[in-house]
N, C-alpha and C positions, 0 to 999 in steps of 0.2 A: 585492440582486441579485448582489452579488461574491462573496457566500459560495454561491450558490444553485450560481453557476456553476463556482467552485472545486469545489464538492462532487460535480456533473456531472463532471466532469473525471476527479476522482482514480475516481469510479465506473469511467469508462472507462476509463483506465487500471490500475486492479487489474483487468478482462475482459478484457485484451491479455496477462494473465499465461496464463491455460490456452492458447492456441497458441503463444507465446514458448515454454514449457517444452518443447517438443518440436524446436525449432531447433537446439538443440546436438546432439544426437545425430545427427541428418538432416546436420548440415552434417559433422562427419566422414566419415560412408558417404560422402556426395558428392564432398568433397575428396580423402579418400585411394583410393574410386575410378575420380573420373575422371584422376585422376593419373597410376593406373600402371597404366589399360586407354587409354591417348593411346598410339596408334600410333607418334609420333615420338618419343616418352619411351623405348618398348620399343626401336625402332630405335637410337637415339642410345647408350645401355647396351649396346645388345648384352644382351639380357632374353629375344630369343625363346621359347628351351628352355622359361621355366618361366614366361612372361607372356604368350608370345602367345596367339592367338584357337584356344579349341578346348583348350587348357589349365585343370586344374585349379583352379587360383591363380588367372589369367585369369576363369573361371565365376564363380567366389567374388566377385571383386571387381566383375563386371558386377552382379551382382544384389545387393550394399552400392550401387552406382553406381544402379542403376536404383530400388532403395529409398530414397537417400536425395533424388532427384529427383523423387519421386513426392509428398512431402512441399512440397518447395519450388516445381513446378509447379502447384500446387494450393495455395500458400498464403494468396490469395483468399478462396477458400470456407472452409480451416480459421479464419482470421481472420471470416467473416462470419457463420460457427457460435456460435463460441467470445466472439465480441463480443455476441450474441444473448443466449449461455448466462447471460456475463457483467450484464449490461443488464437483462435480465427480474426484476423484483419475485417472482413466484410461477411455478409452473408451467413449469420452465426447459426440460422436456423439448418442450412444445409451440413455445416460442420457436424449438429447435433445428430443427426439423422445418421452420418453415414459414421460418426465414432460407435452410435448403436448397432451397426450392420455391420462396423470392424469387432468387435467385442463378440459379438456371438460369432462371427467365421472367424478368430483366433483359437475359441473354446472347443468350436466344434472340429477344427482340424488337430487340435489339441487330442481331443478324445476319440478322434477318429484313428490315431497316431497309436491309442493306448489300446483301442481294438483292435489294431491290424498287430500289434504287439502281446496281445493274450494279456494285458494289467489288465481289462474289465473283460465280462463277459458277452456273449451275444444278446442275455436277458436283462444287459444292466445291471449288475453284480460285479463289487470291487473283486480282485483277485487274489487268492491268502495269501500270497508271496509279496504282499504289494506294504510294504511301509505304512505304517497306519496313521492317516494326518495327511500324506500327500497327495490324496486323489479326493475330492470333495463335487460336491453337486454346486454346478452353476446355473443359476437361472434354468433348471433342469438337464442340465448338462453336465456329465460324469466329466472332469478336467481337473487337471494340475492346483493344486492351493496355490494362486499367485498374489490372493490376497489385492490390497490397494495397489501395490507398486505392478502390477497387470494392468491395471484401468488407466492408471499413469501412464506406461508404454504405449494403451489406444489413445488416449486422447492425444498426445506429442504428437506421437508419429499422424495421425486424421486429420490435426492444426495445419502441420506441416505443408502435408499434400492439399490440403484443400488452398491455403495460401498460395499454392503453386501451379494449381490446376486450376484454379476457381473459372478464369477468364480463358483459357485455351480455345482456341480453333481449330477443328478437324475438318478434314476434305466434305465436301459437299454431300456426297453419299453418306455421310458419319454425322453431319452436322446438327441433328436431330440429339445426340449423343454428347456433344461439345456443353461447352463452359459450365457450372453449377452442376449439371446430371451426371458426368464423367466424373467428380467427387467420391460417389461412393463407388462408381464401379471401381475405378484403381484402387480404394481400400479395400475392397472386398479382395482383390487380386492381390495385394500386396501381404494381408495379413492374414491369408489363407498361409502363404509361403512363412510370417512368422510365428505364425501356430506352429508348423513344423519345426520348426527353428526352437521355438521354447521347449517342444517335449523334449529337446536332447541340452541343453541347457541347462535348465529350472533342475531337473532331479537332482544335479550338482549339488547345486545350491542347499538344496532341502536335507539331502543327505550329511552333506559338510554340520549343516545344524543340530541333526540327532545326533552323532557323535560328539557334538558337544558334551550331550547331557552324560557322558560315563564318567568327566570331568569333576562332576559335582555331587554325586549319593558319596565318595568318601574320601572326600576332601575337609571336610568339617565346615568350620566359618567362613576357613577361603572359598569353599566351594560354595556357599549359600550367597556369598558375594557374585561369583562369577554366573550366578545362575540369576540373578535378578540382575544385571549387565547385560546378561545376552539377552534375557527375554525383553525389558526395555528395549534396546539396540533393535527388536527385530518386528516391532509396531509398526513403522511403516510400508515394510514388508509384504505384513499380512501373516506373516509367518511366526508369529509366539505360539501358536497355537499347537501348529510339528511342536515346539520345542518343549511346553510346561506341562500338555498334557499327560506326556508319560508318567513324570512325575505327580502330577495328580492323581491317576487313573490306575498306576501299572506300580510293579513289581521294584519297578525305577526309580521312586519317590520311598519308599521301605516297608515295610511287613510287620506286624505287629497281631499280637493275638488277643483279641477282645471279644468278654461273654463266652469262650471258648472257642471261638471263630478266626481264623487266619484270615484278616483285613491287608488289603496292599493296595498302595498310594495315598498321599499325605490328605488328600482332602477326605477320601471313603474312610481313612481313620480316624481325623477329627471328628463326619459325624456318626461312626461307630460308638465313639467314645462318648458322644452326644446324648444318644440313643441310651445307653448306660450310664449317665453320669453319676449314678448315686453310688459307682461301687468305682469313680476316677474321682484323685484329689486334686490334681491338675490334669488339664490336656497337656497331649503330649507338643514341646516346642520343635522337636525333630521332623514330627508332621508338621506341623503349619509354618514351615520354615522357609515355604513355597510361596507362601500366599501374603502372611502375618504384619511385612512389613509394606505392603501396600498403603497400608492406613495411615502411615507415618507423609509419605505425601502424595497421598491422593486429599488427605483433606485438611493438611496445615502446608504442604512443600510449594504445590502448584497453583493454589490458589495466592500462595506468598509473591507466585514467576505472573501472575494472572494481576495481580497489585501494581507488580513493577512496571508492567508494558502497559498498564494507564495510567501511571505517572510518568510515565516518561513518552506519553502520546502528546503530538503535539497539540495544543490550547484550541483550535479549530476543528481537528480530529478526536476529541476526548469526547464528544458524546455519542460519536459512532461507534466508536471503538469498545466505549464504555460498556455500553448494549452486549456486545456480540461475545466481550471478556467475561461481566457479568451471569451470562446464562452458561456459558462454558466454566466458569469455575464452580458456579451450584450445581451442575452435572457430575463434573470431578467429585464435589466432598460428598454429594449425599447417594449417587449412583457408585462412585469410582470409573464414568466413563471419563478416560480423558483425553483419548482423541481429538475431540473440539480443541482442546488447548496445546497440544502439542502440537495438532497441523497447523498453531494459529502459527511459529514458529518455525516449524522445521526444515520447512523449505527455504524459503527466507534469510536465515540465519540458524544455519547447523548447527553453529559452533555452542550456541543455549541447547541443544537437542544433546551434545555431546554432554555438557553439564547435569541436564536434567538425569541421561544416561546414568552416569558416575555414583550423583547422588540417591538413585532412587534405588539401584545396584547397591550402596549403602545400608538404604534403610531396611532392606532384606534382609543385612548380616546384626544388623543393631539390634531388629526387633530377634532375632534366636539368641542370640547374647543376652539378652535380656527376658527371656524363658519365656517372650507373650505370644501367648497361644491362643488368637483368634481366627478362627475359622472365617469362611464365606459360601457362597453361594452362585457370585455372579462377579463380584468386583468389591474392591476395598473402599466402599463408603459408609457414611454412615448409615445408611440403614441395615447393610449386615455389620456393621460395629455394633451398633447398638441390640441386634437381636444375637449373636454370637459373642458378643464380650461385655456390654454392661448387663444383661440380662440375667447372664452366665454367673454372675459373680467375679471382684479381680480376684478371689481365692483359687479359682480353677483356669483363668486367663491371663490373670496380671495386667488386664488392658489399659489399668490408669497409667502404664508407663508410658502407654502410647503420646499422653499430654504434654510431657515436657520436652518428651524428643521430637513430636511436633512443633510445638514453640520453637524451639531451636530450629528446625527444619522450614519452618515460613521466614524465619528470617534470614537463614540463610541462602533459602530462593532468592527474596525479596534485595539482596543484598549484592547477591553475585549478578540477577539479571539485570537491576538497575544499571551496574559499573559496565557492565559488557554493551549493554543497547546504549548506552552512552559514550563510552568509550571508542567503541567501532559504530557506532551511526548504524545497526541494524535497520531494517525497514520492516520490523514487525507493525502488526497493524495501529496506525495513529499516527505512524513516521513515513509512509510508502513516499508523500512527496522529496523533492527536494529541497536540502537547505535554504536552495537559494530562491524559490518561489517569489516571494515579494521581494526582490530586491529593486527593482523598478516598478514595484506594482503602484505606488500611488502616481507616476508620470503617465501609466496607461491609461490608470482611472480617468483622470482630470481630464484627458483630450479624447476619452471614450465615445463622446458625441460626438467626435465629427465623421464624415462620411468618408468611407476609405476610399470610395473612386473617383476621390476629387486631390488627390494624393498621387494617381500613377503617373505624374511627371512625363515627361517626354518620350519613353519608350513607345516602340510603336507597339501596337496589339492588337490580334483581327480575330477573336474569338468575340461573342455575346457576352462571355464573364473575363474583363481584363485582368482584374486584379489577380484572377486566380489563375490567368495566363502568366501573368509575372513573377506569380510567388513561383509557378512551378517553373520558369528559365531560370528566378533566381536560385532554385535550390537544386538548377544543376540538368533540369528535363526530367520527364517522369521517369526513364528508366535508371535516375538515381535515385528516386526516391523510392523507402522498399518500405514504408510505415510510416501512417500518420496518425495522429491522437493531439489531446488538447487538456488544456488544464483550466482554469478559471481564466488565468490574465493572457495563456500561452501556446502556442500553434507548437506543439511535441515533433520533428520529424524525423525519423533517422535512415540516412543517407548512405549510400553506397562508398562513392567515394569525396569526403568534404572540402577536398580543394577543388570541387567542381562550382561549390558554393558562392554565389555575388552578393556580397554585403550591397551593392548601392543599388541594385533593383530591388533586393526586400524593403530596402530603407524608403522604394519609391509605394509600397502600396500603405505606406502608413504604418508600416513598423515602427516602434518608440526603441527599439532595443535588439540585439541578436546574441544571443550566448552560445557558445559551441565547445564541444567536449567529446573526443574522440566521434564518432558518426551521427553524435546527436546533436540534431540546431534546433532551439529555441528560439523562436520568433515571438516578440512580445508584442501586442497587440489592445488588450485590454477585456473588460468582460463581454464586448460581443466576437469573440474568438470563436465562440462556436458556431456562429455562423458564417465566419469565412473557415472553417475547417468543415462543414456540411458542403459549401458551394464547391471550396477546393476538392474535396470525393467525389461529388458528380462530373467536376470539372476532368478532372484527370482520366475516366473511363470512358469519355472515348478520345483524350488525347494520346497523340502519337508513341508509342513505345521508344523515345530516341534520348540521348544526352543532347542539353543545350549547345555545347559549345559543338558536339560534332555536328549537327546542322550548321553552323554556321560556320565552321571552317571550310564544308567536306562538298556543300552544294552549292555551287557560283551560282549567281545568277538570280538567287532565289530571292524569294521575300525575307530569309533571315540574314541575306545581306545589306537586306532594305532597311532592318531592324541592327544592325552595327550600324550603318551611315546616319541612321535618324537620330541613335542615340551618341553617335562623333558631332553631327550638328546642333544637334542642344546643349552638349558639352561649349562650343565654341558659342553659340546665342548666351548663354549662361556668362559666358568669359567677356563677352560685347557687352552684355548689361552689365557685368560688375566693373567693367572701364568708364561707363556712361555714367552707375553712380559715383566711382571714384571722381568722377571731375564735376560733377554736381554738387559732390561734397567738397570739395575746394573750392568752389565758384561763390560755398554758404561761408566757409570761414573769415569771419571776417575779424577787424579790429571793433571794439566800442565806438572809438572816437575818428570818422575817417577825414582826414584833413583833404577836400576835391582841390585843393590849388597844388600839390604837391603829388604829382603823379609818381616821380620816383621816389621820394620819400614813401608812399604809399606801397609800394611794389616792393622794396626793402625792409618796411615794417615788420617786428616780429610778431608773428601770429600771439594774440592773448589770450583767446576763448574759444569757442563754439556757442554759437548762438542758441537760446534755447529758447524752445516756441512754449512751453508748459511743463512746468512741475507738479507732482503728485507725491502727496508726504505718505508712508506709510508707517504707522504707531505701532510701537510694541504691544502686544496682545496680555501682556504678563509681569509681573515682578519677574526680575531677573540677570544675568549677566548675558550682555549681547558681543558678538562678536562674528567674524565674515563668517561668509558661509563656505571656503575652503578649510576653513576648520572644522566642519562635521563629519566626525568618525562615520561615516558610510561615502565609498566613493562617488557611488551615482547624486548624492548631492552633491558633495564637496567639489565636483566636477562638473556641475549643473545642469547632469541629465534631466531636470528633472525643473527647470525652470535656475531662474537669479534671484537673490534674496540678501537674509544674514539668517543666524542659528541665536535663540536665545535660550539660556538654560534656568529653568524655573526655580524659582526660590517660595513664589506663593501659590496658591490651589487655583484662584481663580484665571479664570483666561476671556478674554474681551475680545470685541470686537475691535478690529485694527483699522477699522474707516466707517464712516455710513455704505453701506450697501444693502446685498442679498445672498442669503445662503443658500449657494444653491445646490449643493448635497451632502448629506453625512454618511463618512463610510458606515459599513457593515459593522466593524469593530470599534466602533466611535471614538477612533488613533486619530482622525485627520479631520477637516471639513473644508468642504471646496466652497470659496468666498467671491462675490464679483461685487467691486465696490464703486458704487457710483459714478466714478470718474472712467470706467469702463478696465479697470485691472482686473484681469484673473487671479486669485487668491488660490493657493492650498496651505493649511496649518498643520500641520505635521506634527503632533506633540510625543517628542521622543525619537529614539532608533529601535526599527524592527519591531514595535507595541504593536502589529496588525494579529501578533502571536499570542496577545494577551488575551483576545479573542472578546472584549470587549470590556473588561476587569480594568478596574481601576482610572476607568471615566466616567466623567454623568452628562448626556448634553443636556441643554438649557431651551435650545432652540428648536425648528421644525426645520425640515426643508423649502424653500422658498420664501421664508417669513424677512420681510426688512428690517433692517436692527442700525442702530447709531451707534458710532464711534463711542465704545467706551462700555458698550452694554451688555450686562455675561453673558458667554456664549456654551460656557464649558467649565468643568470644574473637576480637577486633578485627584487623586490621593496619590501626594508623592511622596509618601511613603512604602505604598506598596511597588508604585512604579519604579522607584530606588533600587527596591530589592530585587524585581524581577526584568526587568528592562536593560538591555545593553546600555543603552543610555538615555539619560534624560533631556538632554540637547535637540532642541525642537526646532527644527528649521521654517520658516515664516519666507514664502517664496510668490515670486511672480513668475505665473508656470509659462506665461505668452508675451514676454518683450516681444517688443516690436524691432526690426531693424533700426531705426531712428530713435532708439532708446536705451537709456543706461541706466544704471543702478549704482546708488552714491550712495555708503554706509556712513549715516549721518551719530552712530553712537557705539563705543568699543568699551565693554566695563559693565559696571553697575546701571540699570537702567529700572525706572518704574515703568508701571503700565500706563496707557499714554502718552508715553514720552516718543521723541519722533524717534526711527529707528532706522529706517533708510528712503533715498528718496527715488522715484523714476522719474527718470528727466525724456521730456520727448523736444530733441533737435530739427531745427530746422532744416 
């Protein structure tokens, strides 16, 4: 059940990636629009000539302003899309469509709810009785503030059903109506009913929030603490907005009388005070006590949590990752939008969102403790730092203090998220794979070329695609498979129930491997995975809706009883040839010296050898210490998934060629190279354990693909010292990935060995 739901999880959160990615760019236009189209911004500069209204510069930046508003106004719906798009098995385009048709009929029975209710009116007008913040225009529609966590709700609940519905059958009369088009009716039907469901709900919620705020105008420190805790805590919500604006805005945040004026809420009195500064010696910290510690980490804390999660991306994912961190942290420092970087997190791994929570709830009470009093505009980055507090002078803001509490605050990001994305294995973006991805990958690699339908063994199979006949009786019939997906080397599928599961028909379509973990089987395959996970999705819609084995128990007679007998008689053919070689191989053993006049002497003789038809020396590749290959710290060698060999561990940079041959491919990460050497061996060189994570750091190759090279001649060249320090180990296993049955492997050297020196031999028996 905890892997079921781990694996729920991280789904949802990789669907939160396609709307995140359009966050940064949006939060710029918005930031540095509304920044320097702010009326008081242009007055206080003295900016008219080339900013005011009616101005070219001016035009330009309204419509960056209204562009990148258009995005974040509407981030709801792009989240309820995008989580849809995310979420759907098949068919991603219909998902999309009808999470749009749930999102508007939730709003609109929402607001339909609030005019049969008298909260709005029949002209479209809020109602004065009506809470101010809770009722907001959606997509032109007067509805509930549900913010992102609403869009979240359509997109789940739209994935869900359309996963469920996608392929249904209705009666003939209906049938017009069936499979993909029934989609969005039942959402429309579904979330008309939770539209009504939310109006009586959500006010809960919303209400529960502004009560908060009485907690905090006098409470002092505690309470400026408590009051950037909640409003953090309520970002994914949607909902900071009920909660800070009072405080901004209203009576709620404080009063104070400026110019002779009764000014109330904390940001109208900063730029009161603004507006008058030649007769204020400082602003007031009490006002901006709301706002003030934003800047403490929006532009040293987050970008410190934005450091840690690309260092601690894994060496293959670091420059995708790199990208998406990168724009999302210059969004944070110089807008204050920090959305992008929070939802890169918060789904994913709360438990940093709780951190973030805590510490940013901090920096709230630190910046009024420390009397800095910088105002905003839009969000705490620096471009209103810099127009609100260096501009300002620190005599009237104090803002240099913001720099050392920033220092401290990006490392103390940088510091708590490292330990925790490490510690707990978060799957924030860089990390989504599994640990164990390549733990067989260079055994798929190597036997990647060969063809899998010359692999499906004895099972009988009467479809046009067998293999993917097989895979799907191995993993149980389709109606235990409930999702499939695929990774570079690996067939993802997660099953209903996994004791339905046949290790030895997957192992028959050319499986190298099978891992299994609560509902999930991993079938390893190699990099053309994704084209038996294409074939298998075609294959599956329009196979039989049934479990394996209950066809074969439940229907005598059938042809899945044809398919137990055929696979009972190849079991026993299997058992017939391995008797037949058994006594083949006794017929070969013989003595060196057979004496023919001595028939029973000869028949009592003790066996001395095996005959050996051909040996093949294979050279160490390297300076080094050799030793078997059950000594390499990863099991899939040491257990010779993965081919028979020995492991040498490198003492000098270079690495050679271990026979005359041909190279005949170098990984991606230039960790291995696949070798076939003249006398017809298959080679893989392996230099290290788990280096396919170095991600190509700390190798040089020497050689091309297919180029022939002699015994002895560089092929590859180490830095092992980097590899020392970043590599599980430096133990290089040196493997023959395709013994033959009639061959063995004789480790001719254990210790200190040079390069060229013989290292182990394959013997092929008569």
């Amino acid at each position: 059940m905890k892997d079921k739901i781990f694996g729920v999880l991280q789904r949802v959160g990789r669907s939160f990636m396609l709307p995140i990615a359009i966050l940064p760019v949006a939060g710029l236009l918005l930031g540095i629009g509304s920044s320097f189209t702010n009326e008081t911004t242009i007055a206080t500069y003295g900016l008219q000539n080339i900013l005011e209204s009616g101005t070219l510069l001016n035009s330009l930046l309204l419509i960056m302003n209204k562009v990148g508003s258009a995005v974040f106004d509407n981030l709801p719906l792009i989240f309820a899309v995008g989580v849809a798009i995310g979420m759907a098995k098949k068919e991603k385009e219909v998902a999309a469509l009808s999470a749009l048709i749930a999102y508007f009929v939730m709003n609109v029975a929402v607001s339909a709810m609030l005019l049969i209710n008298n909260e709005i009116t029949t002209d479209g007008q809020i109602a004065a009785d009506v809470l101010e913040g809770t009722i907001t225009s959606v997509c032109g529609i007067l509805s509930l503030q549900m913010g992102v966590f609403g869009g979240i709700i359509v997109g789940l609940g739209v994935a869900a059903l359309h996963n469920r519905f996608h392929k249904i059958v209705l009666p003939n009369a209906l049938s017009f109506f069936g499979g993909s088009r029934f989609v969005p009716i039942i959402s429309t039907i579904i979330y008309m009913f939770v539209g009504i469901l939310m109006y009586f709900v959500w006010p809960v919620v919303q209400n529960g929030i502004y009560a908060l705020g009485g907690l905090v105008t006098g409470s002092g420190y505690v309470g400026t603490l408590i009051f950037g805790i909640v409003k953090r805590a309520l970002i994914p919500f949607g909902l900071h907005h009920v909660f800070y604006m009072p405080f901004w805005q209203t009576a709620v945040g404080g009063t104070m009388e400026i110019a002779g004026q009764i000014v109330q809420g904390g940001q109208n009195i900063f730029f009161a005070q603004l507006a008058d500064s030649v007769n204020v010696a400082h602003f007031s910290a009490d006002a901006t006590r709301y706002f003030s510690g934003e800047f403490i980490f929006m532009i040293f804390g987050l970008p410190g949590a934005a450091l840690a999660m690309y260092r601690c991306a894994k060496p293959e994912k670091k420059k995708a990752a790199g990208g998406l961190l990168l724009s999302a942290a210059l969004a944070c420092m110089f807008t204050g939008i920090t959305e992008p970087l929070e939802f890169s997190f918060l789904f994913v791994a709360p438990a940093l969102f709780v951190v973030q929570v805590i510490l940013a709830g901090a920096a709230y009470m630190i910046a009024h403790m420390l009397n800095i009093a910088v105002g905003l505009t839009f969000s705490g980055g620096f471009l209103d730092l810099f127009l609100f507090g260096i501009l300002q002078g620190n005599a009237k803001t104090s803002w240099l203090r913001i720099i050392p509490v920033g220092i401290i605050y990006f490392i103390l990001y940088y510091v708590i998220f490292t330990f925790m994305i490490k510690k707990f294995d978060f799957k924030i973006p860089g990390r989504e794979d599994d640990d164990t991805e390549t733990k067989l990958y260079t055994k798929a690699d190597v036997n990647a070329r060969k063809e899998v339908g010359n692999t499906a063994g004895a099972a009988v199979t009467t479809s046009s695609d067998p293999v993917s006949e097989l895979i799907t009786r191995g993993l149980g019939g389709k109606k235990n498979i409930l999702d499939v997906d695929c990774c570079a080397t690996r067939l993802r599928v997660t099953v209903a129930e996994p004791e339905r599961v046949r290790d030895e028909l997957l192992k028959q379509t050319g499986s190298r491997g099978i891992v299994k973990k609560g509902q999930g089987v991993q079938v390893i395959y190699g990099p053309h995975v994704t084209v038996i996970k294409a074939k298998l999705e075609e294959y599956l819609e329009t196979a039989p809706s049934e479990f394996a084995e209950d066809t074969q128990k439940n229907i005598p007679g059938t042809q899945n009883n044809t398919v137990v007998e055929a696979e009972n008689n190849a079991a026993e053919n299997i058992d017939s040839q391995n008797s037949n070689s058994i006594a083949v191989q006794n017929q070969n053993i013989e003595t060196e010296n057979v004496d023919n006049t001595d028939n029973a002497a000869k028949t009592f003789a003790p066996v001395k050898k095996e005959k050996i038809r051909k040996t093949a020396i294979i050279y160490s590749p390297v300076d080094g210490i050799a030793a078997d290959l059950s000594t390499a710290p990863d099991e899939g060698f040491a257990e010779k998934m993965m081919g028979d060999g020995a492991v040498v561990t490198p003492t000098e940079d270079t690495v050679y060629a271990p026979a005359d041959g041909e190279v005949e491919f170098i990984f991606d990460a230039k960790h291995a190279i696949g070798f076939q050497t003249d006398s017809g061996i298959p080679m893989l060189l392996h230099m290290g354990i788990d280096t396919v994570k170095l991600e190509g750091k700390g190798f040089e190759i020497l050689v091309t693909e297919g180029q022939k090279v002699k015994k002895g001649e560089p092929i590859m060249k180490l830095d092992l010292e980097f590899l020392t320090a970043n590599a599980p180990s430096i133990t290089s296993p040196i493997l023959d990935t395709e013994p033959e049955d009639n061959q063995r492997i004789r480790l001719l050297a254990n210790g200190e060995i040079k390069a060229g020196e013989p290292l182990f031999a394959v013997e092929t028996l008569e």
